[in-house]
ZAROMAR-273327 format. One record per residue (C-alpha): residue in three letters; x, y, z; residue number from 1. Coordinates in nm, 2 decimals. Layout:
<pts>
{pt ALA; {X; Y; Z}; NUM},
...
</pts>
This chain:
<pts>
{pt UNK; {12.40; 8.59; 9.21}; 1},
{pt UNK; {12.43; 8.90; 9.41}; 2},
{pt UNK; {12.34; 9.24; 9.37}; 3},
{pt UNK; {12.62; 9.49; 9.25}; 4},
{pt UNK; {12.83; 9.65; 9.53}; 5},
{pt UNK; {12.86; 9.92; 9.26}; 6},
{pt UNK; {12.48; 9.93; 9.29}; 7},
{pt UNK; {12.47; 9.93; 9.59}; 8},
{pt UNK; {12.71; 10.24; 9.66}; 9},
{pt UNK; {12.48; 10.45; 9.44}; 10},
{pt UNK; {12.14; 10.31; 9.57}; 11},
{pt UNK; {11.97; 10.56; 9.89}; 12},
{pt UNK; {11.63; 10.60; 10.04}; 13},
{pt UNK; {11.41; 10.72; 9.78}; 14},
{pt UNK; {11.22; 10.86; 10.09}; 15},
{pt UNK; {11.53; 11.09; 10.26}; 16},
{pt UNK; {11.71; 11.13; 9.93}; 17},
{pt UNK; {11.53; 11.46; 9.86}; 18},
{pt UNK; {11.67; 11.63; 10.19}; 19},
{pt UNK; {11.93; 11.41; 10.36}; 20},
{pt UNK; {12.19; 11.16; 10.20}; 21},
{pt UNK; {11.96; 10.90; 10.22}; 22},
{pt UNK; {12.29; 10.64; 10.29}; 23},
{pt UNK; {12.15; 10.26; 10.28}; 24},
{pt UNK; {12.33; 9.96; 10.48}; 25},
{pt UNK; {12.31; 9.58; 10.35}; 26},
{pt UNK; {12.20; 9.41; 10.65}; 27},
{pt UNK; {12.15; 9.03; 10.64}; 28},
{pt UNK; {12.24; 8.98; 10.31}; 29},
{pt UNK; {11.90; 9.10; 10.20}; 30},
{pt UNK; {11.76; 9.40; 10.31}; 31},
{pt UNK; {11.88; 9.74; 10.27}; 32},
{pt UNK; {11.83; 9.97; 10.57}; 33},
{pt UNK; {11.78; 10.35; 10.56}; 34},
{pt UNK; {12.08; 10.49; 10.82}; 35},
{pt UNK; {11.91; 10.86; 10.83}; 36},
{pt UNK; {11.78; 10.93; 11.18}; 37},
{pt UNK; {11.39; 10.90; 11.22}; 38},
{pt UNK; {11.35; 10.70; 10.89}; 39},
{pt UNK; {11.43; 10.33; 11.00}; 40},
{pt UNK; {11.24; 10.24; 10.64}; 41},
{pt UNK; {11.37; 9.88; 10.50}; 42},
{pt UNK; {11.38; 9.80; 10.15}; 43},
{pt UNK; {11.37; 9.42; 10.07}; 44},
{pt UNK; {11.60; 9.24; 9.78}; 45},
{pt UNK; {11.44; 8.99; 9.63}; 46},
{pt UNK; {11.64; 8.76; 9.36}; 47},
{pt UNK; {11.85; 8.99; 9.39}; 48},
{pt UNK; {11.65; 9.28; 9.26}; 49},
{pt UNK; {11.64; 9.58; 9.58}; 50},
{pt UNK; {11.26; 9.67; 9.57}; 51},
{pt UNK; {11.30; 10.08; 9.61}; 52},
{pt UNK; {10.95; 10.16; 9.68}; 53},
{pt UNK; {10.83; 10.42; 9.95}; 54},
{pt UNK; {10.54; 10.16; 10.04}; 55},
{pt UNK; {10.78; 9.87; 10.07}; 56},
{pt UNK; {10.98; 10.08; 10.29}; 57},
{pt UNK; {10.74; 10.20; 10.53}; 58},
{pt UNK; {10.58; 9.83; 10.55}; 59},
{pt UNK; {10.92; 9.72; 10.73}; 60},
{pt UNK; {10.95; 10.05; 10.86}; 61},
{pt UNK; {10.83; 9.94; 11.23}; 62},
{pt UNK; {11.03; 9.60; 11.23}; 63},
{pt UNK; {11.35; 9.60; 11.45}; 64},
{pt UNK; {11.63; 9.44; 11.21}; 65},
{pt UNK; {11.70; 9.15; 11.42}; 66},
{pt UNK; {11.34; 9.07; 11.32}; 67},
{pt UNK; {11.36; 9.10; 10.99}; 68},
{pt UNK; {11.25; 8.74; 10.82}; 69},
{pt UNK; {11.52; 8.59; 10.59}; 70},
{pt UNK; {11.50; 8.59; 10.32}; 71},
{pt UNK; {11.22; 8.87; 10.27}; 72},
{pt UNK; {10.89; 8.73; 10.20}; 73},
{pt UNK; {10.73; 8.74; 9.87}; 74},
{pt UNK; {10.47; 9.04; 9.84}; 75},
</pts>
Protein backbone atom coordinates (compact mmCIF):
# COMPACT_ATOMS: atom_id res chain seq x y z
CA UNK A 1 0.00 0.00 0.00
CA UNK A 2 0.87 3.50 -0.96
CA UNK A 3 -0.14 6.78 -0.09
CA UNK A 4 -2.62 8.54 -2.52
CA UNK A 5 -1.04 10.56 -5.37
CA UNK A 6 -4.29 12.44 -5.03
CA UNK A 7 -3.10 12.98 -1.44
CA UNK A 8 -0.30 13.76 -2.16
CA UNK A 9 -1.12 16.72 -4.78
CA UNK A 10 -3.20 18.36 -2.03
CA UNK A 11 -0.75 17.69 1.00
CA UNK A 12 1.99 21.11 1.68
CA UNK A 13 4.08 22.24 4.50
CA UNK A 14 1.97 22.93 7.34
CA UNK A 15 4.89 25.29 8.22
CA UNK A 16 5.10 27.63 4.73
CA UNK A 17 1.46 26.93 3.84
CA UNK A 18 0.31 30.12 5.69
CA UNK A 19 2.61 32.46 3.43
CA UNK A 20 4.11 30.52 0.52
CA UNK A 21 2.71 27.43 -1.49
CA UNK A 22 4.14 25.26 0.82
CA UNK A 23 4.66 22.59 -2.51
CA UNK A 24 5.96 19.02 -0.94
CA UNK A 25 8.19 16.50 -3.20
CA UNK A 26 8.12 12.54 -2.46
CA UNK A 27 11.65 11.72 -2.21
CA UNK A 28 12.71 8.12 -1.58
CA UNK A 29 9.54 6.68 -1.54
CA UNK A 30 9.02 7.92 2.00
CA UNK A 31 9.55 11.28 2.93
CA UNK A 32 8.01 14.30 1.76
CA UNK A 33 10.28 17.36 1.43
CA UNK A 34 9.26 21.00 1.77
CA UNK A 35 10.60 22.69 -1.86
CA UNK A 36 10.09 26.49 -0.29
CA UNK A 37 13.47 28.16 0.02
CA UNK A 38 14.83 28.39 3.68
CA UNK A 39 12.43 25.68 5.01
CA UNK A 40 14.32 22.26 4.01
CA UNK A 41 11.58 20.71 6.85
CA UNK A 42 10.98 16.78 6.03
CA UNK A 43 7.95 15.07 6.92
CA UNK A 44 8.19 11.25 7.34
CA UNK A 45 5.41 8.49 5.93
CA UNK A 46 5.14 5.86 8.04
CA UNK A 47 2.73 2.82 6.87
CA UNK A 48 1.91 4.86 4.68
CA UNK A 49 0.39 7.57 6.80
CA UNK A 50 2.61 11.26 5.97
CA UNK A 51 3.18 12.50 9.69
CA UNK A 52 2.30 16.50 9.07
CA UNK A 53 3.61 17.78 12.20
CA UNK A 54 5.74 21.11 12.55
CA UNK A 55 7.97 19.11 15.16
CA UNK A 56 8.46 16.20 12.88
CA UNK A 57 9.46 18.55 10.29
CA UNK A 58 11.91 20.56 11.97
CA UNK A 59 13.57 17.19 13.56
CA UNK A 60 14.67 16.26 9.82
CA UNK A 61 14.93 19.70 9.06
CA UNK A 62 18.94 19.70 9.31
CA UNK A 63 19.34 16.27 7.56
CA UNK A 64 20.65 16.45 3.88
CA UNK A 65 18.16 14.05 1.84
CA UNK A 66 20.68 11.75 0.66
CA UNK A 67 20.90 11.05 4.48
CA UNK A 68 17.70 10.50 5.13
CA UNK A 69 17.31 6.70 6.73
CA UNK A 70 14.94 4.45 4.81
CA UNK A 71 12.48 3.77 5.73
CA UNK A 72 12.00 6.56 8.43
CA UNK A 73 12.49 5.41 11.87
CA UNK A 74 9.77 4.86 14.29
CA UNK A 75 9.29 7.89 16.77
Amino acid sequence: MTVSPRLLEILRCPACVQEKEGMLQLVQGCWLVCQEPGCGRKYPIREDIPVMLIEEGDRWAGVAVDNLPVPPPAR
